[in-house]
C-alpha positions in Angstrom: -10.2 34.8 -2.6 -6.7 34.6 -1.6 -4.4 31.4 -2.5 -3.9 31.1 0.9 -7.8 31.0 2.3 -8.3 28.2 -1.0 -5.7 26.5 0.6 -6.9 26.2 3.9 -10.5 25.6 2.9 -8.8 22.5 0.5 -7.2 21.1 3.4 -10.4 20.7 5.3 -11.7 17.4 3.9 -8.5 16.3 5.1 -8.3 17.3 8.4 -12.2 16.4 8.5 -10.7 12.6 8.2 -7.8 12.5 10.4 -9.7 14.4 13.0 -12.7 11.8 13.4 -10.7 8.7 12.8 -7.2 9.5 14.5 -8.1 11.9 16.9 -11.3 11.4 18.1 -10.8 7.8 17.2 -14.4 7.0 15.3 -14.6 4.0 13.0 -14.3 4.9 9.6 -18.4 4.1 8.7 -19.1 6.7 10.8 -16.6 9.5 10.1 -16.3 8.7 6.4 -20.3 10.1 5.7 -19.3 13.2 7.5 -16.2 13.7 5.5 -17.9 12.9 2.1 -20.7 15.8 2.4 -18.0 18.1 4.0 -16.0 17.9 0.9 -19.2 18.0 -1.4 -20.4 21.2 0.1 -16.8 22.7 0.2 -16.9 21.7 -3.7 -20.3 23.2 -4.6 -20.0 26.4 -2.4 -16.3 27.5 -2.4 -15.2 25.7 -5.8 -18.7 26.1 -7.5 -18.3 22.6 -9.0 -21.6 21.9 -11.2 -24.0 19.5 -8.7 -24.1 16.8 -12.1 -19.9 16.8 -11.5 -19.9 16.1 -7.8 -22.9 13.3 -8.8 -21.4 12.0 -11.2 -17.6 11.8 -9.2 -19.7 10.2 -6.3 -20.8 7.5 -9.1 -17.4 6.8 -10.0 -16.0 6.7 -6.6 -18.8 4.2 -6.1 -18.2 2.0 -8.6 -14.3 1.9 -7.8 -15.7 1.1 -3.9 -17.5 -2.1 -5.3 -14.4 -3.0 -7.0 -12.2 -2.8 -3.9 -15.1 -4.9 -2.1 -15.0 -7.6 -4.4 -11.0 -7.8 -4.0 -11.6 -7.7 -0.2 -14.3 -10.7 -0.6 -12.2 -12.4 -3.0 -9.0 -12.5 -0.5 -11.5 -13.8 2.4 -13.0 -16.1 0.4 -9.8 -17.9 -0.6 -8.5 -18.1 3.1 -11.6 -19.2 4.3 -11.8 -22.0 1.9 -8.1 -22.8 3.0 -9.3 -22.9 6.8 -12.7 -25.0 5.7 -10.6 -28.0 4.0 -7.5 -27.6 6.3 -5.3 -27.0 4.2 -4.6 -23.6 6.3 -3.3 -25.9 8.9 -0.4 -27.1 6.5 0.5 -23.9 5.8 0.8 -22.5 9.3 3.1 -25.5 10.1 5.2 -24.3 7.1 5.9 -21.2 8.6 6.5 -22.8 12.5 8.8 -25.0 10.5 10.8 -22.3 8.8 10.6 -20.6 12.4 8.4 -20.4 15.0 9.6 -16.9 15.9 6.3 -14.7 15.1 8.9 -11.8 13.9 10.5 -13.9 11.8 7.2 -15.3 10.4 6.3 -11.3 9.5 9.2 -10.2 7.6 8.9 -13.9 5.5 5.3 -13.3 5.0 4.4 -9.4 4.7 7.9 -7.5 3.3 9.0 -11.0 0.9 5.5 -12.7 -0.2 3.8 -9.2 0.4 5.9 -7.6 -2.1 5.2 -10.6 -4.7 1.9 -9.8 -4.5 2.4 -6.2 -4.8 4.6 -7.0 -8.0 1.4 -9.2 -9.1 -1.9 -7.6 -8.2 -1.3 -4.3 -6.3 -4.6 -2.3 -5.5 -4.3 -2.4 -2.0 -5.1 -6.9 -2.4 -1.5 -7.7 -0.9 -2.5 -6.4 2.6 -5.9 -7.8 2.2 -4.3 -11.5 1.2 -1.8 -11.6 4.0 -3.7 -9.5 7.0 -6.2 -13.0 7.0 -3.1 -15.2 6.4 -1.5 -14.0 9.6 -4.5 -14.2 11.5 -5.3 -17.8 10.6 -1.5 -18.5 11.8 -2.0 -17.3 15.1 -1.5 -13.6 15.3 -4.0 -10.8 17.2 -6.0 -9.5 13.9 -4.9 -5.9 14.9 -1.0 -6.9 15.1 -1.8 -8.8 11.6 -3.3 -5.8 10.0 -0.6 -2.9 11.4 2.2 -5.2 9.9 0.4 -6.1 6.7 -0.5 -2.5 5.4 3.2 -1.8 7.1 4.5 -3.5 3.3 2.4 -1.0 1.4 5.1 0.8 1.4 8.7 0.4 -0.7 6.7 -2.7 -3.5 3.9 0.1 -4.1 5.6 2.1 -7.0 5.9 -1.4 -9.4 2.5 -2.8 -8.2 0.3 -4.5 -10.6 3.6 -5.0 -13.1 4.6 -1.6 -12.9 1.3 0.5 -13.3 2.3 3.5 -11.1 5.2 4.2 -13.3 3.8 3.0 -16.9 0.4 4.6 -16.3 0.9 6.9 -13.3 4.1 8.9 -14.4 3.6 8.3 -17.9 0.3 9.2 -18.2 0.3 11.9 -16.1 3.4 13.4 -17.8 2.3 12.6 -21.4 1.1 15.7 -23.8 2.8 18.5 -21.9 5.1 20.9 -24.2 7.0 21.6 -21.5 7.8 17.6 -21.0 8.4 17.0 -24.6 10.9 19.4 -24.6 12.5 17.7 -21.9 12.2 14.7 -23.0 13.6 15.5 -26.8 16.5 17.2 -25.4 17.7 13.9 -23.8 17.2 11.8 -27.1 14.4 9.9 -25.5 10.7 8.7 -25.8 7.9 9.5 -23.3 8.3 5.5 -22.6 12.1 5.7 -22.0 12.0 8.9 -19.6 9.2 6.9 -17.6 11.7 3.9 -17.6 14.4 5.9 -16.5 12.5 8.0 -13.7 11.4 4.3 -12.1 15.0 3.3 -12.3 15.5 6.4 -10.2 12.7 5.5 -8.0 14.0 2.5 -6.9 17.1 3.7 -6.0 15.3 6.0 -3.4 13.1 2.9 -2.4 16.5 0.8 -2.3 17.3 2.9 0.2 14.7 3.8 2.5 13.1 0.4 2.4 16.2 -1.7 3.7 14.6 -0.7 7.2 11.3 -1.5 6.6 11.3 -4.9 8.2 12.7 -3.4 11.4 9.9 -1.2 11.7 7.8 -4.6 10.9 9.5 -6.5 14.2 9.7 -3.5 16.4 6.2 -2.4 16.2 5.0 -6.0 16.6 6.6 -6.1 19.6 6.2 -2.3 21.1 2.6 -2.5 20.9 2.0 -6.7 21.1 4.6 -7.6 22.7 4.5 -9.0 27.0 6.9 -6.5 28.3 6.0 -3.4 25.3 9.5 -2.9 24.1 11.6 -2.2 20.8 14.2 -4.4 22.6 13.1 -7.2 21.2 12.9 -5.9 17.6 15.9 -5.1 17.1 17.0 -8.3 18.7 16.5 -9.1 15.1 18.3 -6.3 13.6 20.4 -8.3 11.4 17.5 -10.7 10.0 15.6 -7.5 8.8 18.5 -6.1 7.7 19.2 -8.9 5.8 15.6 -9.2 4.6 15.5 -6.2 3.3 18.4 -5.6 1.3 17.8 -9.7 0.0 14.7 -7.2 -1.6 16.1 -4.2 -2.4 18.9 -4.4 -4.3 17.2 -7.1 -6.4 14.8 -5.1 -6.9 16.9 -1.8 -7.9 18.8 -3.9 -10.4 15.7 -5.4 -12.2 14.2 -1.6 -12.4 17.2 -0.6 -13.6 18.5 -3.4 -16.1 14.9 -4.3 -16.9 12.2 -1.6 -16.6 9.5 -1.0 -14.2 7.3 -3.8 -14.5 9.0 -6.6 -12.3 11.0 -5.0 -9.5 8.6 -6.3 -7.0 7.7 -9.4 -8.5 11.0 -10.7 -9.1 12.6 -8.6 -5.8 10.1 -10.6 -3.6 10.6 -14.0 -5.6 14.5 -13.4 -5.2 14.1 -12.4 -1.6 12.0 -15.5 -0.5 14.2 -17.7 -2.4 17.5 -16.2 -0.2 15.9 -15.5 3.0 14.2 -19.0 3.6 16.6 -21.6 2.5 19.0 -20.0 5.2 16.2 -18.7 7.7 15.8 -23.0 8.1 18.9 -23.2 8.5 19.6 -21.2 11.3 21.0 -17.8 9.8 21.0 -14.4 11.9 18.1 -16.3 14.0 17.6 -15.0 17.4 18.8 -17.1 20.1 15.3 -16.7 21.7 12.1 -17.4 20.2 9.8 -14.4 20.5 5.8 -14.9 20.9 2.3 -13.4 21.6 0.8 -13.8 24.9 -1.6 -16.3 25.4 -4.8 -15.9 23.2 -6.9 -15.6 26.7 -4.9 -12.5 27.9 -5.0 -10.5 24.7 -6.5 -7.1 25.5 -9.7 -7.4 23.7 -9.1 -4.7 20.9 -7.0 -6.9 19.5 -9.4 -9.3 18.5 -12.0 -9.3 16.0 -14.4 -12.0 14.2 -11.7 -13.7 12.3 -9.8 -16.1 14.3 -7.1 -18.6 14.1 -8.1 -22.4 14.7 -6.7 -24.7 17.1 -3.6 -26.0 14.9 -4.7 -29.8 13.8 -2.1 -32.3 12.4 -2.1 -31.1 8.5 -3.8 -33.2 6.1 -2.6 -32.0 3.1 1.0 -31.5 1.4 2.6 -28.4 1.6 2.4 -28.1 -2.1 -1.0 -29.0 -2.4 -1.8 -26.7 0.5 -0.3 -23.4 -1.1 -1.3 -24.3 -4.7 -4.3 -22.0 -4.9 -2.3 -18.9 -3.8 0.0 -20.1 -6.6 -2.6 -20.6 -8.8 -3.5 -17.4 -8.3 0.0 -15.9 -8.7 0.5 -17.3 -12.2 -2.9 -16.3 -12.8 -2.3 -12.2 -11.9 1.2 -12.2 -13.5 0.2 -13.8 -16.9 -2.6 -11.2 -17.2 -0.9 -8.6 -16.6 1.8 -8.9 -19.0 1.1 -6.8 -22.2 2.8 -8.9 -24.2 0.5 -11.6 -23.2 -3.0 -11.8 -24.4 -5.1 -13.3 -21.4 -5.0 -9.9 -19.8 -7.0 -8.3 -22.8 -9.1 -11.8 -22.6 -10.5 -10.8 -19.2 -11.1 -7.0 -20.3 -13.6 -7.9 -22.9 -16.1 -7.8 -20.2 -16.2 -3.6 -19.8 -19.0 -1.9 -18.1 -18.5 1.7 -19.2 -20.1 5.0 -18.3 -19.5 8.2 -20.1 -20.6 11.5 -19.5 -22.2 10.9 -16.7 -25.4 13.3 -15.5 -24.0 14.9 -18.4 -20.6 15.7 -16.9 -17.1 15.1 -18.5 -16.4 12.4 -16.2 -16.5 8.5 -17.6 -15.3 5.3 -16.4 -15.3 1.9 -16.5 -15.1 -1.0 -14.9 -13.8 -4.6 -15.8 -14.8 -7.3 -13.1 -12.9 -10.1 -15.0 -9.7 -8.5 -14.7 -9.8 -7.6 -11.1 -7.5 -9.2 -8.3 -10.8 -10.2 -6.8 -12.1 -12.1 -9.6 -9.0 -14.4 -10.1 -8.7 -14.8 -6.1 -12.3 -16.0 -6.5 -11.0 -18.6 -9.6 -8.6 -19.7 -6.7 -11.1 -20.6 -4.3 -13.5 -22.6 -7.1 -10.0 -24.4 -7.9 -9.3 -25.1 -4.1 -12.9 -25.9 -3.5 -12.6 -28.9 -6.2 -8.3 -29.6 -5.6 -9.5 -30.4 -1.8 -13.0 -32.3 -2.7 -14.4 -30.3 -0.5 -18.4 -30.7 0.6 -20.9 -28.2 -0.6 -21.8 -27.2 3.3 -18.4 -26.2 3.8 -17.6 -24.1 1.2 -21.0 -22.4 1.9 -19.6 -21.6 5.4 -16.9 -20.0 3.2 -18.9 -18.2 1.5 -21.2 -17.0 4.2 -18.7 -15.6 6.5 -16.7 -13.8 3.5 -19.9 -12.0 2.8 -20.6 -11.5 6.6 -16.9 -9.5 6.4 -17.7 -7.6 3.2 -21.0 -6.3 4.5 -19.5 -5.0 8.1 -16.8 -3.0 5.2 -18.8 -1.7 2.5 -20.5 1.1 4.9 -16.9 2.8 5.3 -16.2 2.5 1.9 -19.2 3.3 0.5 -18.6 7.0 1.8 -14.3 6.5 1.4 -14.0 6.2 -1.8 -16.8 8.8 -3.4 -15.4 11.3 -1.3 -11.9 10.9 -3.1 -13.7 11.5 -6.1 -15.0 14.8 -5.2 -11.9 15.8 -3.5 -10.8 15.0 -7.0 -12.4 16.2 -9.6 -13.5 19.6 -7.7 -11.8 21.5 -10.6 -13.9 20.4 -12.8 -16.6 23.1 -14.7 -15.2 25.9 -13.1 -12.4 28.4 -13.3 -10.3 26.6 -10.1 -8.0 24.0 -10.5 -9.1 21.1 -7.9 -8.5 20.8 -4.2 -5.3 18.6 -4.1 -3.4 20.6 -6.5 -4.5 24.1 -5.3 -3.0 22.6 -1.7 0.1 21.5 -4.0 0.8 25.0 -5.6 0.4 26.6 -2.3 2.9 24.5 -0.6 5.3 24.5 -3.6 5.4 28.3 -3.3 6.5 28.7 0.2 8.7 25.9 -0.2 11.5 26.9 -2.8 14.5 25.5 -3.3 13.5 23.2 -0.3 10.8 21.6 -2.2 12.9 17.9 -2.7 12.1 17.7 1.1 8.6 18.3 0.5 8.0 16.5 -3.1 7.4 12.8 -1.1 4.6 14.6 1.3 2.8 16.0 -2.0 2.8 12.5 -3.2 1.9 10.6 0.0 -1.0 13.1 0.1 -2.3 12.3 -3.4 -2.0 8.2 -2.6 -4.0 9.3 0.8 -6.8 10.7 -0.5 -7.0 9.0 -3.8 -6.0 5.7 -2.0 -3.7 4.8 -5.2 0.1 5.3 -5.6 -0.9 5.6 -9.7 -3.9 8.0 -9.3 -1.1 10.2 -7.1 1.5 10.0 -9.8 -1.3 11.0 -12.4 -2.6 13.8 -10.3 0.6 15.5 -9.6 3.4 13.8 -11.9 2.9 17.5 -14.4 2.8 19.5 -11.2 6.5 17.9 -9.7 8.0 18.1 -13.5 6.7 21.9 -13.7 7.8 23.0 -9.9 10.8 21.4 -10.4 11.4 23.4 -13.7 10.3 26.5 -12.5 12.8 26.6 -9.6 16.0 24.8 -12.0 16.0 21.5 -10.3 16.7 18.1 -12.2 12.4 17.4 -12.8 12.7 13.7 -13.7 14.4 13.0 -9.7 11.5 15.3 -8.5 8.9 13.3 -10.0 11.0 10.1 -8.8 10.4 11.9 -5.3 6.9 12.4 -6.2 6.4 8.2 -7.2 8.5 7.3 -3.7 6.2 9.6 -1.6 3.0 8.3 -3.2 3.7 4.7 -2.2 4.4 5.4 1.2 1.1 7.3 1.5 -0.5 3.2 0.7 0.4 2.9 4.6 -2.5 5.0 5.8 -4.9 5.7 2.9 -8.2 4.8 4.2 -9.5 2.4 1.5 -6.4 0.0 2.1 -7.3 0.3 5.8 -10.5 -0.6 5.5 -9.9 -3.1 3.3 -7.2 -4.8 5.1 -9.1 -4.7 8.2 -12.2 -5.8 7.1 -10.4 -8.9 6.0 -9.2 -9.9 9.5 -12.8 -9.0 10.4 -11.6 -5.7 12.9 -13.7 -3.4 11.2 -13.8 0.1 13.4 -10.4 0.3 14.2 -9.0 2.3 11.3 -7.9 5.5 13.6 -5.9 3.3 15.8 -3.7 1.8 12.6 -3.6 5.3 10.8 -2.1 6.8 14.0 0.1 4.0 14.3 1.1 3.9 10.8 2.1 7.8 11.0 5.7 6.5 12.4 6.9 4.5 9.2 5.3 6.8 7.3 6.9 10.2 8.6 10.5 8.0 8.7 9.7 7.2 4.6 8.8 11.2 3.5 12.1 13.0 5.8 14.4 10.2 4.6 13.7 10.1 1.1 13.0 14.2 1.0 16.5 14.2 2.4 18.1 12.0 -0.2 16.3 14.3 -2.8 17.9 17.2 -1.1 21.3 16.4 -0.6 21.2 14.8 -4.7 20.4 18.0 -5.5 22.3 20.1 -3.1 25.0 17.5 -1.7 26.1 16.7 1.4 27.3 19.2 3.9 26.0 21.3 7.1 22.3 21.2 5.1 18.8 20.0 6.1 18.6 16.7 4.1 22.3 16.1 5.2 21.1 16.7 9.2 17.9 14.8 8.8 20.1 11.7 7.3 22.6 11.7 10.2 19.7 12.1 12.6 18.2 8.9 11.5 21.2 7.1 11.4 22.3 8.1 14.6 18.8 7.1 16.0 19.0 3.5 15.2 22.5 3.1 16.1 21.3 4.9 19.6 18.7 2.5 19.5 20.3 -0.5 18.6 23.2 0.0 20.7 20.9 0.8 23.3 18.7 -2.4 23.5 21.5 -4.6 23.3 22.8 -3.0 26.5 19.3 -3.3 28.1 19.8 -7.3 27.2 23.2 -7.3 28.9 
């Protein structure tokens, strides 16, 4: 069979997904069944993957499902105990406070405390903390959800302290010869040429990510908005510009100075610690205070079973009332440091599978150490910080696992068929389905492949649904395309990293997740289609800057596709302030 028809037939699971979700706009329990036994009988007929293989990758695709649901339940649960002691109340008045202005309340809350959370847990739990946030604060639960997987973007490569680059590139890189050599020809270890590649990273990120927020404020208010403009986005052009570089460039320099594992932590610490102080006082706020619509004329899509409560005179502290999310920040941070011992503490608790139905394929699973277990600790701690009353915390409790239950059919089907899609290359003479796609694109790209090295990663993050399974997947396949065609591999593998945490924005996992959380569950097409317009902006601007570091500027694609986008938001911006005029 030609490379060609093996590519084409590899595509189809994907094209299965995007054409029942995005195009003929199904909810994701219904079109994710038909896109898991697709790729199974692709994988048994086509790749002749042993029927114990695909099994046993449904099994582990399984068991990683239940461990996203038990984030997902663990991030309701906490809000829900918030809103049952009213102590959510506090913290909504916080934010009107800081400003009342709903786009200034989403860069503060999804690009700053987002990316802390990113930094800190990772695994798709930022979205699902601060989709429920924004909803219990007064925004539409689809508006909250488009914005909150919107920060799964430019955080994603030093989520969880740094596991995309530590465990994604490194371990996807380690124990190839033709690494090694690299590697020993520039006087390194495999743990300094990791360091180094997510220093490069973050320069890319740097980059590309200082618009971010824009895209935050200007879809809020082209698709939420009274009037359905970008006019009055960028009418807070110089707050989100200011937002994101208040990020970025910390963020570059602690990647840089000090490795991989705090750029997001300490870049969305920094940031909040910049951006608020002066957001109170007054800086680069809009002269006019932008809102939703009234809650009675929102178009009914935008609506789901979570909703905000009338907003009560707060009967807590502010302290007091954010003390379990901090609670639960110290928590994720301190077990996630290596040098720390708490981490391995919570690990002891494995439940392993190898082998299994006598296939090569193990794993394991370590409920302690999830995001979801700790977000649970927070809850306990906020149920007994707020002397709450056992009937209320049951309500809690019952509509959290009212949320999870309207989820888990989606991903039930989500995350199995990733695992298929996978491990398809396994007992049989064909390498898998995402890297025979890979190979075949890499061949008719060339020399242009910097342009296409973010897409091959946003791909692997799409269908794996994790930035670090991407890098592990394809890190080896970057480094040896890059080689073969005499480009610099350790940028191209940067690439690789930059692309597979913009691909967070629409894998479907996160989007279920995250929706499931503001209790929206069927709309997953709608965000994905939405969330193709940041997404295409992050893979041609960063496949740019990879080609024009590799080729330079001048009358070249990456060079035209750079001055395109910069000419489109001056256009733009120029534009809508005219239209204000």
């Amino acid at each position: 069979m030609s490379s060609g028809l093996l590519a084409l037939l590899a595509v189809i699971p994907i094209i299965t997904v995007f054409f029942f979700l995005v195009i003929l706009r199904w909810p994701a329990k219904h079109a994710m069944p038909i896109a898991f036994f697709v790729t199974g009988i692709i994988a048994f007929f086509v790749w002749e993957t042993p029927f114990n293989v695909i099994a046993a990758a449904s099994m582990k695709g399984l068991s990683t499902a239940i461990e996203v649901l038990f984030i997902v339940f663990g991030s309701v649960l906490l809000l829900n105990t918030l809103k049952q002691s009213g102590a959510i109340n506090t913290i909504r008045q916080g934010f009107i406070d800081i400003s009342p202005d709903r786009r200034i309340q989403a860069v503060i809350i999804c690009w700053l405390f987002g990316s802390f959370l990113e930094g800190a847990a990772g695994w798709g739990a930022p979205a699902a903390i601060v989709a429920p946030l924004l909803v219990a604060i007064g925004f539409p639960a689809l508006a909250a959800v488009m914005v909150a997987l919107i920060l799964q973007s430019t955080p994603v490569s030093y989520g969880a302290v740094g596991t995309p680059i530590l465990s994604g590139v490194q371990s996807g890189l380690a124990g190839a010869e033709n690494v090694a050599v690299e590697v020993a020809s520039l006087g390194m270890t495999m743990d300094e040429y990791a360091r180094m590649i997510g220093g490069q990273v973050a320069i890319v990120h740097g980059i590309v990510g200082i618009l971010i927020p824009l895209f935050m404020v200007t879809m809020l208010t082209f698709f939420f908005g009274e009037k359905r403009n970008l006019r009055a986005g960028f009418e807070v052009l110089p707050f989100t510009l200011f937002a994101g570089i208040s990020f970025t460039i910390p963020s570059m320099l602690v990647a840089n100075l000090l490795g991989p594992e705090f750029p997001s932590l300490l870049g969305g610490l920094i940031g909040l610690a910049i951006v608020i102080p002066l957001a109170k006082k007054g800086f680069l706020m809009p002269k006019s205070t932008w809102n939703f619509k009234k809650e009675s004329e929102w178009d009914p899509e935008w609506t789901g079973t979570l909703k905000a409560e009338p907003l009560t005179a707060p009967t807590v502290s502010g302290f007091k009332a954010w003390l379990p999310y901090i609670v639960m920040a110290i928590i994720l941070v301190i077990t996630r440091i290596n040098a720390l011992p708490f981490g391995n503490w919570l690990k002891t608790l494995e439940i392993s599978f190898t082998d299994v139905f006598g296939s090569e394929i193990s794993f394991a699973s370590t409920p302690l150490f999830l995001p979801g277990f700790i977000m649970v600790i927070a809850s306990l701690f906020a149920y007994v910080l707020y002397s709450m009353n056992k009937n209320s915390y049951g309500r809690a409790f019952k509509e959290s696992s009212g949320m999870i239950a309207k989820a888990a059919p989606a991903l039930l089907f989500a995350v199995p068929m990733v695992q298929v899609f996978i491990n398809s290359g396994a007992g049989n003479e064909l390498a898998s389905m995402p890297i025979v796609l890979a190979e075949y694109v890499s061949n008719l790209a060339g020399g242009t492949w910097p342009l296409f090295a973010p897409v091959v990663g946003a791909l692997g993050a799409f269908v794996a649904g994790s930035n670090t399974v991407s890098n592990m997947m394809f890190s080896l396949f970057q480094f040896s395309t890059a080689d073969n065609i005499g480009l610099n591999p350790a940028f191209i593998v940067a690439l690789q990293a930059v692309g597979g945490a913009a691909g967070n924005l629409i894998c479907v996992h996160n989007v279920v997740s995250a929706s499931a959380t503001a209790g929206i569950v069927g709309k997953e097409g709608l965000l994905i289609r939405r969330l193709l317009i940041p997404l295409a902006y992050y893979l041609a601007f960063s496949g740019a800057i990879g080609y024009v570091y590799f080729y330079g500027f001048g009358f070249n694609i990456g060079t035209i596709i750079i001055v395109l986008i910069i000419a489109l938001l001056i256009f733009l911006a120029v534009k809508n302030r005219k239209g204000k005029e």
